[in-house]
N, CA, C and O of each residue as an XYZ file, in Angstrom:
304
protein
N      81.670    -51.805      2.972
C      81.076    -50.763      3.775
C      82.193    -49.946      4.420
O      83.247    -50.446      4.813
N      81.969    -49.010      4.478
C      82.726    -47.652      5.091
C      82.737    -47.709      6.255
O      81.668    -47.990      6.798
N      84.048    -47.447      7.179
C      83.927    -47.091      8.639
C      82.988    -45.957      8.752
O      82.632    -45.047      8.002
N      82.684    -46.375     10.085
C      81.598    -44.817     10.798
C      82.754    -44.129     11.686
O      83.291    -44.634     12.672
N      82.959    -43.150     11.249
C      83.764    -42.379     11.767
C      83.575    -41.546     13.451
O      84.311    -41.324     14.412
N      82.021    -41.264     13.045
C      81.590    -41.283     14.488
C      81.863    -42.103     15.444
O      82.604    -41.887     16.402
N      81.292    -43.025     15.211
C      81.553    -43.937     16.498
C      83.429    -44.009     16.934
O      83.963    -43.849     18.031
N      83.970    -44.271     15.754
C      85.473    -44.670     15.965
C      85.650    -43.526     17.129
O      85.918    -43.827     18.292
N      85.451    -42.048     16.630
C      85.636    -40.757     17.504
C      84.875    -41.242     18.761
O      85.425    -41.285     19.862
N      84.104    -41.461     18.640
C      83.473    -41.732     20.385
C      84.093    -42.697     21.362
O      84.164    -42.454     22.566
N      84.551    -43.831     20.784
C      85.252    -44.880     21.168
C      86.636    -44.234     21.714
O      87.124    -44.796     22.695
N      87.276    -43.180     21.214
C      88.248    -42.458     21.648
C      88.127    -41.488     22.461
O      89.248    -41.151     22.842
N      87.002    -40.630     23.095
C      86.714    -39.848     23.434
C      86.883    -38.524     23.302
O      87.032    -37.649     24.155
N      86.829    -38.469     21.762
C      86.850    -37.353     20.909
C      85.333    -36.742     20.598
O      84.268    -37.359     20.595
N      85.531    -35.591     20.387
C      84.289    -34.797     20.039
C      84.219    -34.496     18.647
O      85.118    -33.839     18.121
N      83.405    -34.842     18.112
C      82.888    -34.326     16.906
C      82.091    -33.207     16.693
O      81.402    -32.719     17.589
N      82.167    -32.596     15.100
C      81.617    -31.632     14.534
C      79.784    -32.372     13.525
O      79.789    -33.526     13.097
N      78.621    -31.543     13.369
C      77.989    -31.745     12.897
C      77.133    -30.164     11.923
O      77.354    -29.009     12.288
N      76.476    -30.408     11.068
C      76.733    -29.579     10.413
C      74.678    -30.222     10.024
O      74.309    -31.289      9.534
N      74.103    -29.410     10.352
C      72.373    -29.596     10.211
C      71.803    -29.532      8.845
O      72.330    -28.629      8.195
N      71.169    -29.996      8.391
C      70.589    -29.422      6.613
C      69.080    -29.376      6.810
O      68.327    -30.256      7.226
N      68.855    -28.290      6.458
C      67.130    -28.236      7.002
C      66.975    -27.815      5.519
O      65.867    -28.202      5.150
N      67.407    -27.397      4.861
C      67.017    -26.990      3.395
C      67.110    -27.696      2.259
O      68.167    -28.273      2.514
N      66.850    -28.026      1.359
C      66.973    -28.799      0.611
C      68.130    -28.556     -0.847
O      68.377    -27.388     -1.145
N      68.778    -29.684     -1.679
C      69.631    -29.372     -2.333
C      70.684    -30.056     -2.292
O      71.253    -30.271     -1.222
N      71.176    -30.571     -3.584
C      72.782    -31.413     -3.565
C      72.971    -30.673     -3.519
O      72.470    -30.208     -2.496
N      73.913    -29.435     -4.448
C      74.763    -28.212     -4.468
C      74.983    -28.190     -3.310
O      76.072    -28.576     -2.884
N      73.927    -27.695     -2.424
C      74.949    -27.162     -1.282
C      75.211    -28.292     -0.163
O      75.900    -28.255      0.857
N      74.597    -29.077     -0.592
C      75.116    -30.457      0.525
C      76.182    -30.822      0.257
O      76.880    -31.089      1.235
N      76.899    -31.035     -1.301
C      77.692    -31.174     -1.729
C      79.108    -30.136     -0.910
O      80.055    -30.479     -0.203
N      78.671    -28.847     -1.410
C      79.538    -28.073     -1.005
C      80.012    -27.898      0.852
O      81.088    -27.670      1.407
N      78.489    -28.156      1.407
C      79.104    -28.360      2.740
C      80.082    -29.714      3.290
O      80.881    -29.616      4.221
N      79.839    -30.941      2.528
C      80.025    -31.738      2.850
C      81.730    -32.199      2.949
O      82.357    -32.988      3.656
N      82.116    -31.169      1.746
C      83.724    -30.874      1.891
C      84.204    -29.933      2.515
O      85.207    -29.278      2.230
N      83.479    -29.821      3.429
C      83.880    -28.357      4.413
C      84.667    -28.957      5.726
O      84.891    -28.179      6.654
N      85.223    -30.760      5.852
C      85.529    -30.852      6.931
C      84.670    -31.549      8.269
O      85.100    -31.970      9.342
N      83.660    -31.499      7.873
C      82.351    -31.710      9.169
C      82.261    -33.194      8.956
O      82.157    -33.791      7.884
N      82.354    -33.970     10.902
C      82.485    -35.352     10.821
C      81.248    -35.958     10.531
O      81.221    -37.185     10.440
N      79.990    -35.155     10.334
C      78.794    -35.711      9.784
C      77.824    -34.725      9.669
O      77.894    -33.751     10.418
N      76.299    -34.883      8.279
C      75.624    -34.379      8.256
C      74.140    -34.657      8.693
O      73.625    -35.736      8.399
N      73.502    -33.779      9.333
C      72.134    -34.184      9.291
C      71.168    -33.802      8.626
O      70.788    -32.667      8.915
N      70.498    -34.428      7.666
C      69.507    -34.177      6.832
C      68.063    -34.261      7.965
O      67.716    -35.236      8.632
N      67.417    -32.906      7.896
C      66.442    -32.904      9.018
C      64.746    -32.840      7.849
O      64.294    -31.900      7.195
N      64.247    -34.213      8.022
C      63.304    -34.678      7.490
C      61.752    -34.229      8.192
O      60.682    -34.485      7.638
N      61.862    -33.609      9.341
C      61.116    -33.760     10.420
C      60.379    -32.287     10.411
O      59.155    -32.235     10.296
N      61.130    -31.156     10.531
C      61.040    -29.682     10.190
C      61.557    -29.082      9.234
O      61.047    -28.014      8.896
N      62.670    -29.569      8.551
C      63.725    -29.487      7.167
C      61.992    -29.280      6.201
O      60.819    -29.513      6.495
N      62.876    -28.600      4.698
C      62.124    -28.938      3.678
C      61.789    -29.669      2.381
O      61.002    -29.517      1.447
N      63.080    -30.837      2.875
C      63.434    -32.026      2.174
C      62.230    -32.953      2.221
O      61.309    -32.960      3.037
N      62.476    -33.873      0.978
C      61.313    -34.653      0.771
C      62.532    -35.700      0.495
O      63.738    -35.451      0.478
N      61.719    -37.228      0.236
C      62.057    -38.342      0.220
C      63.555    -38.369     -1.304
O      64.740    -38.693     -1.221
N      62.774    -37.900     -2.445
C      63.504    -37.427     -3.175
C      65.266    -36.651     -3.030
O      66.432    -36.809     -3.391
N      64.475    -35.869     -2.325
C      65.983    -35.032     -2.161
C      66.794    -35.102     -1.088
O      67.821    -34.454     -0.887
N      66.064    -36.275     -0.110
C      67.160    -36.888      0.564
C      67.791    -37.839      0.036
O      68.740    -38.275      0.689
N      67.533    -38.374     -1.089
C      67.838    -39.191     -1.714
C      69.548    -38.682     -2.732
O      70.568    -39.344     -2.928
N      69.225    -37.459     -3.099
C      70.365    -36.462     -4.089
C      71.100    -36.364     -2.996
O      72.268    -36.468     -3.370
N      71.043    -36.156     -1.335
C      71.719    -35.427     -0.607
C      72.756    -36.075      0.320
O      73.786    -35.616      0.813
N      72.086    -37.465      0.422
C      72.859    -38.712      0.923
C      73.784    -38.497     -0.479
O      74.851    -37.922     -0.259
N      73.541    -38.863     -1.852
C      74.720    -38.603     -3.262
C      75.717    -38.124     -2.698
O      76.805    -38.637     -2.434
N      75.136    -36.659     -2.437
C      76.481    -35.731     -2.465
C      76.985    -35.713     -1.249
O      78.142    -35.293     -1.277
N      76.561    -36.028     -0.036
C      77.208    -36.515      1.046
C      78.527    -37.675      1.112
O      79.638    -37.598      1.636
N      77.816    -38.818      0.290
C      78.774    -39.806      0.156
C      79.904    -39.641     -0.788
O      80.466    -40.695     -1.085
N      80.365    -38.559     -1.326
C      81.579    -38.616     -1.891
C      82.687    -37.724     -0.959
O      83.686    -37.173     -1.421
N      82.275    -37.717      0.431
C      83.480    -37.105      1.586
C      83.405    -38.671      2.375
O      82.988    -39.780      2.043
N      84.143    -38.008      3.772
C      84.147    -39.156      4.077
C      83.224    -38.491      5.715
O      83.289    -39.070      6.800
N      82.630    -37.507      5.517
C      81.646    -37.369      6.336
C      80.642    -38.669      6.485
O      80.641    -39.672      5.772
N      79.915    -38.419      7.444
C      78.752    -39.260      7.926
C      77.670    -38.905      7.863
O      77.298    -38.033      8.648
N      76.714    -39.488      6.845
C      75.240    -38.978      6.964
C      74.180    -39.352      7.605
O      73.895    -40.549      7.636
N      73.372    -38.386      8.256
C      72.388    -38.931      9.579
C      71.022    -38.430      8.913
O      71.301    -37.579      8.069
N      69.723    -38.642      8.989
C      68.769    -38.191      8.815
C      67.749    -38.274      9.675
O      67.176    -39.356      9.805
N      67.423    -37.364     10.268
C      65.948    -37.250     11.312
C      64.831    -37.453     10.548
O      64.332    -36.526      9.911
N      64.210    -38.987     10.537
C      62.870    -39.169     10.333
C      61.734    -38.294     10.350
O      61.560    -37.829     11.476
N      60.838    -37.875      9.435
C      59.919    -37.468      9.885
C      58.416    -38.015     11.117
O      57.445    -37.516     11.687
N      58.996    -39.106     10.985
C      57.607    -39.753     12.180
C      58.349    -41.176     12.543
O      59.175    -41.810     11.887
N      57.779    -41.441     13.775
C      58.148    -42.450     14.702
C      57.518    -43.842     14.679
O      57.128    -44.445     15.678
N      57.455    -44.369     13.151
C      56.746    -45.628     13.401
C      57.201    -46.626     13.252
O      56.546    -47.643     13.482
């Protein structure tokens, strides 16, 4: 398993960058995901991602060494 980079940064009292995905798509998750940003959020909740393509987007997330987060759509 991979360090969480977040936390390490918090533990230091460093600030991090985040970078929102409300749209759906590897390509461009991909492409943001080498842009530098200490993590992404895949937004499941208002986003227009489905189970599926959070599925491609975590993929292309995990070949940086960003951090991927996803907002649930419901609280159960």
């Amino acid at each position: 398993m991979r360090p969480n980079r977040l936390r390490e940064a918090w533990t230091q009292g460093r600030a991090v960058t985040n970078c929102w995905l409300s749209l759906p798509g590897g390509l461009a998750t991909e492409i943001l995901s080498h842009q530098g940003w200490d993590s992404l959020t895949i937004d499941l909740q208002h986003g227009q991602s489905d189970y599926a393509q959070m599925c491609a987007m975590l993929t292309a997330i995990s070949t940086t060494d960003a951090v991927p987060l996803v907002r649930v759509p419901w609280n159960n």
